[in-house]
C-alpha positions as CSV (number, residue, x, y, z in Angstrom):
1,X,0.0,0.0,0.0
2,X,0.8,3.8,-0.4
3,X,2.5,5.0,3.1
4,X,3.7,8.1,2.1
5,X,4.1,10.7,-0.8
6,X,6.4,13.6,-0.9
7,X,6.0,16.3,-3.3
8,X,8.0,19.3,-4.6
9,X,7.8,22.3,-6.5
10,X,4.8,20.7,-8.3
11,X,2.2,23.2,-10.0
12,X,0.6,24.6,-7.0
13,X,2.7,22.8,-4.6
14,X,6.0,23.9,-3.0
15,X,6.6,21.5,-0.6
16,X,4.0,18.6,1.0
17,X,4.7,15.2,3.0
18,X,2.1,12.8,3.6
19,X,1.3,10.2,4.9
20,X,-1.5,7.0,4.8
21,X,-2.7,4.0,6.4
22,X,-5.2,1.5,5.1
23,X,-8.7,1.5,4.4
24,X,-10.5,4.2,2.6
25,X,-9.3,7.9,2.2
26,X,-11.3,10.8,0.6
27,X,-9.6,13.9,-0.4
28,X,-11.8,16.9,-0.4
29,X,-12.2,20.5,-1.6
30,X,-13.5,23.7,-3.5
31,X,-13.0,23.0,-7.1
32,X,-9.6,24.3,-8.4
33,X,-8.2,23.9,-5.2
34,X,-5.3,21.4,-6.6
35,X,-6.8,17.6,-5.8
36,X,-6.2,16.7,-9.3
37,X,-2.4,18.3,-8.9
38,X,-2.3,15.4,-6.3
39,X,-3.2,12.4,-8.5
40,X,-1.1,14.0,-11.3
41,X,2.1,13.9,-8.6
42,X,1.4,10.4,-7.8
43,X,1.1,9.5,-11.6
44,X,4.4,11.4,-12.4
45,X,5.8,8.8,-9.5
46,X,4.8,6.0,-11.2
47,X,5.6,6.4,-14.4
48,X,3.1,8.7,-15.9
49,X,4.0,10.9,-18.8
50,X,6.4,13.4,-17.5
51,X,5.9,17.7,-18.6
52,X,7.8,20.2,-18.0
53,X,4.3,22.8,-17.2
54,X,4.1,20.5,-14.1
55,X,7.1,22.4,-12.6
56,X,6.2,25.0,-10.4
57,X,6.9,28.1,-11.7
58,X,10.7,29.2,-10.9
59,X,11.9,26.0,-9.6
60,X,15.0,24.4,-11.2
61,X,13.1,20.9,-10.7
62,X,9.8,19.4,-9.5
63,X,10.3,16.0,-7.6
64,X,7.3,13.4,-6.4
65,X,8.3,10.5,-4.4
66,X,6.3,7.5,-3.3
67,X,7.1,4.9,-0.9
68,X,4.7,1.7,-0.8
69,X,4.7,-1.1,1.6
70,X,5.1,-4.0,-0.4
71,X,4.0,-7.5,0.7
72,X,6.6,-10.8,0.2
73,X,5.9,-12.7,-3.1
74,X,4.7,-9.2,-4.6
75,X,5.2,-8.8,-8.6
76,X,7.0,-5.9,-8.0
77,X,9.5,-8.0,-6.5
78,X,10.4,-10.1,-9.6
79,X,10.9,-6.9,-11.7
80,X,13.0,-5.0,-9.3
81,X,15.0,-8.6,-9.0
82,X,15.6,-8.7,-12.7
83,X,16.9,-5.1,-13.1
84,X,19.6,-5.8,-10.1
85,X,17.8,-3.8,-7.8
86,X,17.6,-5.5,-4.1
87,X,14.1,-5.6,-3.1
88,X,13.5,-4.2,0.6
89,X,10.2,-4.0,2.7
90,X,9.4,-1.0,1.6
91,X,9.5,0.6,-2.2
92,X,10.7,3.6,-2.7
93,X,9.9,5.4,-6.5
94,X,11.0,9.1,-7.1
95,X,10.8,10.8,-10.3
96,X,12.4,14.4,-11.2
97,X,11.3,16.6,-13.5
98,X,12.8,19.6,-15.3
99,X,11.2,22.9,-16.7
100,X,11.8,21.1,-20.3
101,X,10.0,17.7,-19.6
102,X,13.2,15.8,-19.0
103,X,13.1,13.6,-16.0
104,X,15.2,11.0,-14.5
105,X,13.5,8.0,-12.6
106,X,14.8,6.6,-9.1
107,X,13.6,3.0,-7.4
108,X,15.4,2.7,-3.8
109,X,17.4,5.6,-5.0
110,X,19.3,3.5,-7.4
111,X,18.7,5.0,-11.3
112,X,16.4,3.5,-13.3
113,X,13.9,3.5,-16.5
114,X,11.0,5.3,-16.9
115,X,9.7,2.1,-18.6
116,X,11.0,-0.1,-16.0
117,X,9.3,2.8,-13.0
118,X,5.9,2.4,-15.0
119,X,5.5,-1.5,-14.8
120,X,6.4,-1.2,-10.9
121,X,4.0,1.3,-10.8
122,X,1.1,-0.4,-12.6
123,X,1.4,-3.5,-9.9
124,X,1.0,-0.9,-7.0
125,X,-1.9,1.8,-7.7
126,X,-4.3,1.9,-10.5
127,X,-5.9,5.5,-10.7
128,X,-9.5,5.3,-12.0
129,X,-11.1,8.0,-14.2
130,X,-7.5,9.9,-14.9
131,X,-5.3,7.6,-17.2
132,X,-8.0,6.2,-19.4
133,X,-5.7,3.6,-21.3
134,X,-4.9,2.2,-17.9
135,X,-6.4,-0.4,-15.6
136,X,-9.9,-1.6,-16.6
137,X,-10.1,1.2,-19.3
138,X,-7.5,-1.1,-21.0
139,X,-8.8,-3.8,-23.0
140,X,-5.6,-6.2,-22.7
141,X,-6.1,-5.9,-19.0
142,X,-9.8,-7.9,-19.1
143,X,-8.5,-11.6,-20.2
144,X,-6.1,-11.6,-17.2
145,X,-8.8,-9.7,-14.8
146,X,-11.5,-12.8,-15.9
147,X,-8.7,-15.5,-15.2
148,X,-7.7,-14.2,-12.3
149,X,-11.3,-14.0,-11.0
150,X,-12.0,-17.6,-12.2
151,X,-8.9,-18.8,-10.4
152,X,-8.1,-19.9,-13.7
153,X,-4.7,-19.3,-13.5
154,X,-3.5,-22.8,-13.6
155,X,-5.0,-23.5,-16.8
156,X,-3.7,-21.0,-17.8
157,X,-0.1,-21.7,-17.3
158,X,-0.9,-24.8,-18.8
159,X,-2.3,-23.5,-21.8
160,X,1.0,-21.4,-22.2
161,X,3.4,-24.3,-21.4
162,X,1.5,-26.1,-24.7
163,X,1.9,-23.2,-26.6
164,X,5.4,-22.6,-26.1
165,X,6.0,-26.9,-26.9
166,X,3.3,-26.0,-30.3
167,X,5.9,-22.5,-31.6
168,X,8.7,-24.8,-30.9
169,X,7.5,-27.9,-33.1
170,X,6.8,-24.9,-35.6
171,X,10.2,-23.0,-35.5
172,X,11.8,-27.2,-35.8
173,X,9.4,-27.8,-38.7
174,X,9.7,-24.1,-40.5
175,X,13.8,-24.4,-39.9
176,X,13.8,-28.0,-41.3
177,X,12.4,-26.5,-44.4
178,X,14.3,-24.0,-44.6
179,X,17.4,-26.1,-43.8
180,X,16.4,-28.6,-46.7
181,X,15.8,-26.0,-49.3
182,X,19.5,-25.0,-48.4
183,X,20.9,-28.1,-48.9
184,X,19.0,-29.1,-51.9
185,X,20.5,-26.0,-53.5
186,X,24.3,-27.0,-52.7
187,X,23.7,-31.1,-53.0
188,X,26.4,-31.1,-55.4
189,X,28.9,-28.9,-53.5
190,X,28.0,-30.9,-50.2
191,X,28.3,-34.1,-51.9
192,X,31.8,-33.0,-53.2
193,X,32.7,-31.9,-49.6
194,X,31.8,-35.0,-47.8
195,X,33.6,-37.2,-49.9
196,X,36.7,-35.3,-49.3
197,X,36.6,-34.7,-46.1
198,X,35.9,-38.6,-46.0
199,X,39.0,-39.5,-47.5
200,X,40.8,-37.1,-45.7
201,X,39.3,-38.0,-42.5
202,X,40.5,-35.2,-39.9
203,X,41.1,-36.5,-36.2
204,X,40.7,-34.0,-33.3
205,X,43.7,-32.7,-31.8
206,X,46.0,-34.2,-35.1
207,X,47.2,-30.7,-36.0
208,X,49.0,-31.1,-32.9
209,X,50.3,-33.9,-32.9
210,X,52.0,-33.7,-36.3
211,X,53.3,-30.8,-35.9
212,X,55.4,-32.3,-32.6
213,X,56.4,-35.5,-34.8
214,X,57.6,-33.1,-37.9
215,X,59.6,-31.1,-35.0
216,X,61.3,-34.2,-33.2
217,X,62.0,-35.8,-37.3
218,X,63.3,-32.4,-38.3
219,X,65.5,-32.5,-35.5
220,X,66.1,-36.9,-35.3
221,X,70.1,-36.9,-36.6
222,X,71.0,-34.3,-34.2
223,X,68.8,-36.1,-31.6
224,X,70.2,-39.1,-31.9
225,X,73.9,-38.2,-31.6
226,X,72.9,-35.8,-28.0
227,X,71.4,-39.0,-26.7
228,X,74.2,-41.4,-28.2
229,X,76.8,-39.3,-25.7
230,X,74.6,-38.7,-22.7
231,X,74.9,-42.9,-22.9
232,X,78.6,-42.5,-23.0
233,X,78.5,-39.9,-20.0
234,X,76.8,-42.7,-18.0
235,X,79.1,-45.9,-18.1
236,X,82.3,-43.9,-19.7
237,X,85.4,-44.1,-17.0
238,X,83.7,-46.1,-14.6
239,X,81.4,-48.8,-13.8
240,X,78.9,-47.0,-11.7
241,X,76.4,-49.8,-11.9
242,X,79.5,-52.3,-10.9
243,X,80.6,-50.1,-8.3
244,X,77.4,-50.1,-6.8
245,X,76.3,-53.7,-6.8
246,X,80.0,-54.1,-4.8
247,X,79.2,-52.2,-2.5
248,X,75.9,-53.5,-1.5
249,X,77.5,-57.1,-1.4
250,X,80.0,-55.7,1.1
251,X,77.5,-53.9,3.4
252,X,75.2,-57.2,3.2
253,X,77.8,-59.1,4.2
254,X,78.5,-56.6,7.8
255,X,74.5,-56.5,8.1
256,X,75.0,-59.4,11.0
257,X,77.5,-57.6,12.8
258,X,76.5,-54.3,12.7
259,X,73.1,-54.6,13.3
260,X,70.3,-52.0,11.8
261,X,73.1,-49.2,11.1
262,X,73.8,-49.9,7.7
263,X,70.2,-50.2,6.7
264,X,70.4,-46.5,5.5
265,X,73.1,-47.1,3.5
266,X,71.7,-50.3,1.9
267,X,68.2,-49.0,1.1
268,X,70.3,-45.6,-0.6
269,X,72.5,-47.6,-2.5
270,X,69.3,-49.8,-4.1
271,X,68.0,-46.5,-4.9
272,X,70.6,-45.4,-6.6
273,X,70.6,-48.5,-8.9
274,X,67.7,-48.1,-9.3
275,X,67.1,-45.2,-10.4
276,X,70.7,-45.9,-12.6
277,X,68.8,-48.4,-14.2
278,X,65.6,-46.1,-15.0
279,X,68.4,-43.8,-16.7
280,X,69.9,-46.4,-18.9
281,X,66.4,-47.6,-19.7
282,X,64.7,-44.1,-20.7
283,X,68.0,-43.0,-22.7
284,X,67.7,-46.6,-24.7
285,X,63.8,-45.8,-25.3
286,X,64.5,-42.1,-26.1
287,X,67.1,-43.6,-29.0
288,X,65.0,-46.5,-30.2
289,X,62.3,-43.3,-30.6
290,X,63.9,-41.6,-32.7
291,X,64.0,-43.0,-36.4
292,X,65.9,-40.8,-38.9
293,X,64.1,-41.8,-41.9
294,X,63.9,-39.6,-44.0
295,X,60.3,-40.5,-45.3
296,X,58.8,-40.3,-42.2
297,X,59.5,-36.8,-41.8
298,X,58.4,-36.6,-45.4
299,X,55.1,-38.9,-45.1
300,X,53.8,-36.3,-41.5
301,X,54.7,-33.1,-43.4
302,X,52.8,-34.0,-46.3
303,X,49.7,-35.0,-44.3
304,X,50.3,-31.8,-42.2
305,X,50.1,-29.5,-45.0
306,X,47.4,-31.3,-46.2
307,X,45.0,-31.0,-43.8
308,X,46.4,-27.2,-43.5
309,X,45.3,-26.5,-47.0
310,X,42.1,-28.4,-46.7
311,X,41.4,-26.2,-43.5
312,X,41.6,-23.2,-45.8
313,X,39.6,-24.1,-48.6
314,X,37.1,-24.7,-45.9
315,X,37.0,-21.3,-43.8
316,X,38.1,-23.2,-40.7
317,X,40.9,-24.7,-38.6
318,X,42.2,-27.9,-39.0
319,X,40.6,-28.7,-35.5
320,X,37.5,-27.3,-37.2
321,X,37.6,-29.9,-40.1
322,X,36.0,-33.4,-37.9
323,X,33.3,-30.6,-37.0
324,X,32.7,-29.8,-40.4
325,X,32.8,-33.0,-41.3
326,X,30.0,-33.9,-39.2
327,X,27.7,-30.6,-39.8
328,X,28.2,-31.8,-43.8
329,X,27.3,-35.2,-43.6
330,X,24.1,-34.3,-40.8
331,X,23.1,-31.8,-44.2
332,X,23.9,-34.6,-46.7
333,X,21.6,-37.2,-44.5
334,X,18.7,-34.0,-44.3
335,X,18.6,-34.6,-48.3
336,X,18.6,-38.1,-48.7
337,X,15.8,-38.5,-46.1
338,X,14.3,-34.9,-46.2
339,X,11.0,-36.9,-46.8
340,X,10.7,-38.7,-43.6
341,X,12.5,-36.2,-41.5
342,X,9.6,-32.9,-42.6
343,X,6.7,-36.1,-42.1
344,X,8.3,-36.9,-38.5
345,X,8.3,-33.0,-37.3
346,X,5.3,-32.6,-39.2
347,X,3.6,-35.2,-37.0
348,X,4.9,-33.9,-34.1
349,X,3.9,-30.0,-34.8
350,X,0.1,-31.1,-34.9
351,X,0.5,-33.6,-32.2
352,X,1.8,-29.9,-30.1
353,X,-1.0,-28.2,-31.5
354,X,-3.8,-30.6,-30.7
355,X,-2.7,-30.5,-27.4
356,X,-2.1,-27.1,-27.2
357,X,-6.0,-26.2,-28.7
358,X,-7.4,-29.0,-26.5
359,X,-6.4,-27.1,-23.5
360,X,-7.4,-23.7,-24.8
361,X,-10.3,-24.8,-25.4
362,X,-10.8,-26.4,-22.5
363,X,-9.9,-23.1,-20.4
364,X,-12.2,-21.0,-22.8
365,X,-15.0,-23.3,-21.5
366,X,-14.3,-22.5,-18.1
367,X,-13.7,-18.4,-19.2
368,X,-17.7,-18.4,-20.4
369,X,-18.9,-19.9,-17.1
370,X,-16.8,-17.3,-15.2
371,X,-18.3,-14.6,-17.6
372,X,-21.3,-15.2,-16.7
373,X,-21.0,-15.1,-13.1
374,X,-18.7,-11.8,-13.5
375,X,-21.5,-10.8,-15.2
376,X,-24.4,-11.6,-12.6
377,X,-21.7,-10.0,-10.0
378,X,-21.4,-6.7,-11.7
379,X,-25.3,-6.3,-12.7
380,X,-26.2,-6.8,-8.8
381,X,-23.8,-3.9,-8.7
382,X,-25.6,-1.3,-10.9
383,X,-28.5,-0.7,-9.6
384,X,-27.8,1.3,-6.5
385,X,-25.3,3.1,-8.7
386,X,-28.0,4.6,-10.4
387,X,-27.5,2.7,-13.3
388,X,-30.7,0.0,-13.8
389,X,-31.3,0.2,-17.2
390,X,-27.9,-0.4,-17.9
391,X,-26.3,-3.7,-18.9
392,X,-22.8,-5.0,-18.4
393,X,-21.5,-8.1,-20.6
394,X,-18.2,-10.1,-20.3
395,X,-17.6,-10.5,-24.1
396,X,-15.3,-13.0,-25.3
397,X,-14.4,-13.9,-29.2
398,X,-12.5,-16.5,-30.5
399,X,-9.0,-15.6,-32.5
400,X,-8.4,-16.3,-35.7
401,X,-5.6,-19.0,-35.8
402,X,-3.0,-16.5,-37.0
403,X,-3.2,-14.5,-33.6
404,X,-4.1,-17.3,-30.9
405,X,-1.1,-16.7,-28.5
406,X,0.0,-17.7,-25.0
407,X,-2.9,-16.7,-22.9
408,X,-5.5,-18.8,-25.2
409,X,-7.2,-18.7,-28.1
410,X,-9.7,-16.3,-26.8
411,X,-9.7,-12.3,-26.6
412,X,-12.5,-11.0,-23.6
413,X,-13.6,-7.3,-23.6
414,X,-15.8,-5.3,-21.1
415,X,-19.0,-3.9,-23.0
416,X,-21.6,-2.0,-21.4
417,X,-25.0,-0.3,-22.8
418,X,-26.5,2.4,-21.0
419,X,-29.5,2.4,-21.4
420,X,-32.7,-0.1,-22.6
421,X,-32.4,-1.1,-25.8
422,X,-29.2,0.4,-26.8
423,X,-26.6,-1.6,-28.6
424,X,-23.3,-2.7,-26.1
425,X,-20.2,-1.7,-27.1
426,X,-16.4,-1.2,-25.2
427,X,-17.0,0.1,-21.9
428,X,-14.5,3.0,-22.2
429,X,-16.3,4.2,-25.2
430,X,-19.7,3.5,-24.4
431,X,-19.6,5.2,-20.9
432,X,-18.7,8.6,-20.0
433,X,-18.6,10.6,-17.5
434,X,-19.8,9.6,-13.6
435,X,-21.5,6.6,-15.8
436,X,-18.0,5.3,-16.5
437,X,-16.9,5.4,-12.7
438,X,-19.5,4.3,-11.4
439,X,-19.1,0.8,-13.8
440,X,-15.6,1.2,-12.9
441,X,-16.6,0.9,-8.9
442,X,-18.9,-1.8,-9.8
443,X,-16.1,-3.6,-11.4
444,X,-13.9,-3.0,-9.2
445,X,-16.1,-4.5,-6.1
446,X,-17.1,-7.5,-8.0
447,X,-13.2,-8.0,-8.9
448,X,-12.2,-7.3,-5.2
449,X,-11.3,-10.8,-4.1
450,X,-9.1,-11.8,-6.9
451,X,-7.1,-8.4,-7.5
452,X,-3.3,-8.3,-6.4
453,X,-3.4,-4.6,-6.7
454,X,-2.9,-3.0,-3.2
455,X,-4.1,-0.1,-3.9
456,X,-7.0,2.2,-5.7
457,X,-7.6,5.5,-6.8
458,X,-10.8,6.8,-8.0
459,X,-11.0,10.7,-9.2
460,X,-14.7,11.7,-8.6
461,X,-16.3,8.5,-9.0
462,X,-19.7,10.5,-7.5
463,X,-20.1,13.2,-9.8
464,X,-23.3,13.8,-11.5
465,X,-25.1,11.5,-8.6
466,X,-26.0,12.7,-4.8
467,X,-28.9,11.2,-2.2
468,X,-29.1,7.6,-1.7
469,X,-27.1,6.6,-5.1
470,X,-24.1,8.8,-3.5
471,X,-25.0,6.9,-0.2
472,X,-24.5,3.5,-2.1
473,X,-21.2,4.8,-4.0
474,X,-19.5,5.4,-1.0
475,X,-20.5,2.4,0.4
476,X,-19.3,0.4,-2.4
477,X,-16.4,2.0,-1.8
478,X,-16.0,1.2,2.2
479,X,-16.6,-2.8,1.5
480,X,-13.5,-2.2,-1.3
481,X,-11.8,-0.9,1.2
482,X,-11.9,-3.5,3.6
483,X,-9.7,-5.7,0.8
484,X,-7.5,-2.6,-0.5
485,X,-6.4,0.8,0.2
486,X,-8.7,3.1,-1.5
487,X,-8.4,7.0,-2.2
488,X,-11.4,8.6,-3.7
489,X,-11.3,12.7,-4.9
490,X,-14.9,13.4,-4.0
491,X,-17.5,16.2,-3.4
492,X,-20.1,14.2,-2.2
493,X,-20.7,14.0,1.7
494,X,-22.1,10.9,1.6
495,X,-18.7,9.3,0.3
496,X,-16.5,11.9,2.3
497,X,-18.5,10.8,5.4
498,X,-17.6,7.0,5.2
499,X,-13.7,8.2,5.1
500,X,-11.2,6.7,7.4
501,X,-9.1,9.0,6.8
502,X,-10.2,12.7,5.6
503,X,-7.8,14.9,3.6
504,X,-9.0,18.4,2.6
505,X,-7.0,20.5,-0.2
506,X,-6.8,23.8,0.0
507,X,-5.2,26.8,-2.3
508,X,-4.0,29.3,-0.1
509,X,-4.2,32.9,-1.3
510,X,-2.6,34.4,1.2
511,X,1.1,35.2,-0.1
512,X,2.1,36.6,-3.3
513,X,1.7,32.8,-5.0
514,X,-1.0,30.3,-4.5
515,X,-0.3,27.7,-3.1
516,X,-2.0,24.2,-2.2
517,X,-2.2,22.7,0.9
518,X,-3.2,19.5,2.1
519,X,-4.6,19.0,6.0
520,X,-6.0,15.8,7.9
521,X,-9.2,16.6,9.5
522,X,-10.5,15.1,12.9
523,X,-13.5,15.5,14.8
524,X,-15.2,19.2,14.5
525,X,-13.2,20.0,11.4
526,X,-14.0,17.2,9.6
527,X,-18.3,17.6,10.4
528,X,-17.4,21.5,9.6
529,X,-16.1,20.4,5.8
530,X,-18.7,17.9,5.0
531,X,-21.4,20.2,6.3
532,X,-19.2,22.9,4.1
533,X,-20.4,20.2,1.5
534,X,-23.7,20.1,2.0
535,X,-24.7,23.8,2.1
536,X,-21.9,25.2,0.1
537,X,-20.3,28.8,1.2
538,X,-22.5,29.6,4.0
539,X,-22.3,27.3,6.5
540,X,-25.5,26.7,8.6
541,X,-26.4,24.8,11.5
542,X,-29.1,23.0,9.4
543,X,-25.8,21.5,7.7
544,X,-23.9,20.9,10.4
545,X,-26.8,18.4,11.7
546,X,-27.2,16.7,8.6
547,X,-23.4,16.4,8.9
548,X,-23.6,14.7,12.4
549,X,-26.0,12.4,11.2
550,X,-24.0,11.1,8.2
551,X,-21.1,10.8,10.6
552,X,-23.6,8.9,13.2
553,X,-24.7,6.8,10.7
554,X,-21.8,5.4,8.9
555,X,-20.3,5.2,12.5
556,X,-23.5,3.1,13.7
């Protein structure tokens, strides 16, 4: 919910903090005295179209900042955790705005997009009867509105996860095509290819080792003769492999008589011919290694420059050619059985979009049932809103195939007649006026339970309507309130009356430059504005009864 708002240098406004709890709120005032200036701040805070005429005149900048309590698991959340911004208990959104429009957007005082403050804002506070391609006035937002009051939103997910499995059997099938086509074209080149990559047959990591068997043959003659004298270093002048085994036999020989002190000695000297003998042994391998014929030099250099020269007629290294090799022959095989592998994926893409129709379908069925009893919900609704003779309908159409997406082959939209025997058409062309607020409220109530929104704006949802249908307005609006915070501008005191909390805006005259000014009203203040309300300038005690007894009876 909204706990606080901060505004500066906006219009009318120099500088105002405020702050809110839950239930339901009404703002009051004379006309022009800046309410709407409020909801514009707010909507400049989340992500409403920023101008530069909303700076107050002479300021450098005009800043709005809203901070929201937001509960765990909240949308909000998931968008603030993809952007890199750390979600905390409480949201803060802050938008600045210079004399030219510009502004820069702020979300826990970390920069961000307008686009990005926007979406955040759209999960937090819907403002009804300001922004009228938001919120219900919206016809995207009705299919998700009827799932969600359905609880159809398993079905839904399920419809989507078939739909994503149906464009993927598509984009196989479509790319298989596409991928045939190709190959078709360059059979001949890919043919010629494959066979000569065949013959050549490239092994991974060869490149390598070639290229250390042409340096050790390059180098064999000259290899041979450092090894032949490292040999000749070992057993030249002395028998060290004789001198040792002597002297083993002699220390064996004292082992009796001197007891464990020569074991030392022993187990050194077996290392040591050892290890003499591992010498001998690797420098006898070493030589037997090395071969200096000539044509096995000859026989890895030509296969070395082969595949070198083979790697550049092909665009690729020569650890790239077994890869290629592959990628040609997979190709080669799409051609000779391009038949049975477009009637395998072909089989598989309308086995995806059976299933994927089958559960659309199935989740339209349950859409129509939930019309209907969205419907019966919102007519019960009318009536005391002063609008009987007026009829509300869930309408839903089915897509052509061409456009069935995610969500379902179905698109819903709100319609609404006004009268008897008037045709129905889109509710935010068919409704104006208090008419289109008060179907909003009606909406709204009958949505109550299955909205995620935490809280609700509505800007004059009363006008045109007083008595008993302003009476039943603003009690719509207190059993809305029991599930949401809810604002409502308002200059009915029937509505203002049922207020938990009552805000009265006021444009002070009183220095060189109006200004607006927003107080909380309590207890005699509060019966002195709504009685302001119901007698207008002139304040009379004939008011300020009727004021107690709207007080008294909401209270009661």
């Amino acid at each position: 919910m909204l706990t606080s708002l901060g505004i500066r240098n906006v219009v009318l406004i120099d500088r105002l903090d405020l702050t809110f709890d839950h239930g339901l709120s009404v703002l009051t005032g004379e006309t022009g005295a800046g309410k709407s200036i409020l909801l514009d701040a707010l909507g400049l805070a989340t992500g409403t179209r920023a101008e530069g005429g909303l700076v107050r005149h002479g300021a450098e900048r005009a800043s709005v900042t809203a901070s929201f309590e937001v509960p765990a698991g909240h949308a909000s959340n998931a968008m603030l955790d993809e952007h890199g911004i750390d979600p905390e208990e409480t949201l803060v959104l802050r938008r600045d705005v210079g004399p030219e429009g510009r502004s820069r957007a702020y979300i826990n005082d970390q920069p961000a997009s307008v686009g990005l403050l926007r979406r955040i804002g759209a999960t937090l506070v819907e403002i009804q009867g300001q922004f009228e391609q938001h919120g219900l006035m919206n016809p995207a937002t009705h299919l998700p509105l009827l799932d969600a009051y359905g609880d159809l939103t398993g079905q839904r997910s399920k419809t989507n996860a078939a739909y994503k499995a149906w464009r993927d059997a598509v984009d196989a099938l479509e790319q298989a095509r596409r991928d045939a086509a190709q190959a078709t074209e360059d059979e001949e080149y890919l043919r010629h290819a494959v066979a000569e990559l065949e013959e050549a047959d490239p092994q991974p990591g060869e490149e390598e080792t070639l290229a250390e068997q042409r340096r050790v043959l390059m180098h064999a003659e000259q290899l041979a003769d450092g090894l032949k004298a490292a040999r000749a270093e070992v057993t030249r002048k002395a028998d060290v492999g004789g001198a040792l085994h002597g002297a083993l036999r002699r220390l064996e020989r004292l082992t009796e008589k001197a007891g464990d002190k020569l074991d030392g000695a022993i187990a050194a000297i077996d290392r040591c011919m050892a290890e003499f003998d591992e010498v001998r042994s690797q420098l006898q391998d070493a030589a037997n290694e090395i071969n200096i014929d000539g044509s096995q030099l000859s026989n890895a250099e030509e296969r070395l420059f082969a595949l070198r020269e083979l790697a550049r007629k092909y665009r690729t290294s020569v650890d790239g050619l077994p890869g290629l090799q592959q990628d040609m022959s997979e190709r080669m095989a799409l051609i000779d059985n391009t038949v049975e592998t477009l009637a395998r994926l072909e089989k598989e893409t309308k086995i995806a979009a059976d299933i994927y129709l089958s559960r659309a379908e199935a989740l339209s069925g349950k859409r129509a049932a939930t019309a209907k009893r969205l419907d019966a919900a919102v007519m019960t609704e009318l009536p005391p809103l002063r609008l009987g003779g007026a009829t509300f309908q869930t309408v839903i159409e089915r897509r052509d195939k061409e456009n069935w997406t995610a969500n379902g082959i179905d698109r819903a939209d709100f319609q609404v007649a006004t009268n008897p025997g008037e045709p129905k058409g889109p509710i935010a062309k068919f409704a104006s006026g208090g008419e289109l607020s008060r179907f909003m409220l009606a909406l709204k109530v009958s949505l109550a339970e299955s909205t995620s929104l935490p809280t609700l704006i509505f800007d004059e949802v009363d006008s045109g309507v007083g008595g008993a249908t302003a009476d039943a307005v603003g009690e719509r609006l207190e059993r809305l309130a029991d599930r949401m915070q809810v604002f409502v501008v308002t200059h009915s005191p029937q509505v203002a009356a049922r207020g938990r909390d009552h805000l009265r805006v006021r444009k002070s005259d009183e220095t060189d430059r109006a200004i607006t000014t927003v107080e909380p009203l309590n207890g005699p203040e509060r019966k002195e504005e709504i009685a302001r309300m119901l007698s207008g300038a002139k304040i009379t005690d004939e008011a300020r009864a009727a004021a107690d007894r709207l007080i008294d009876g909401v209270a009661s």
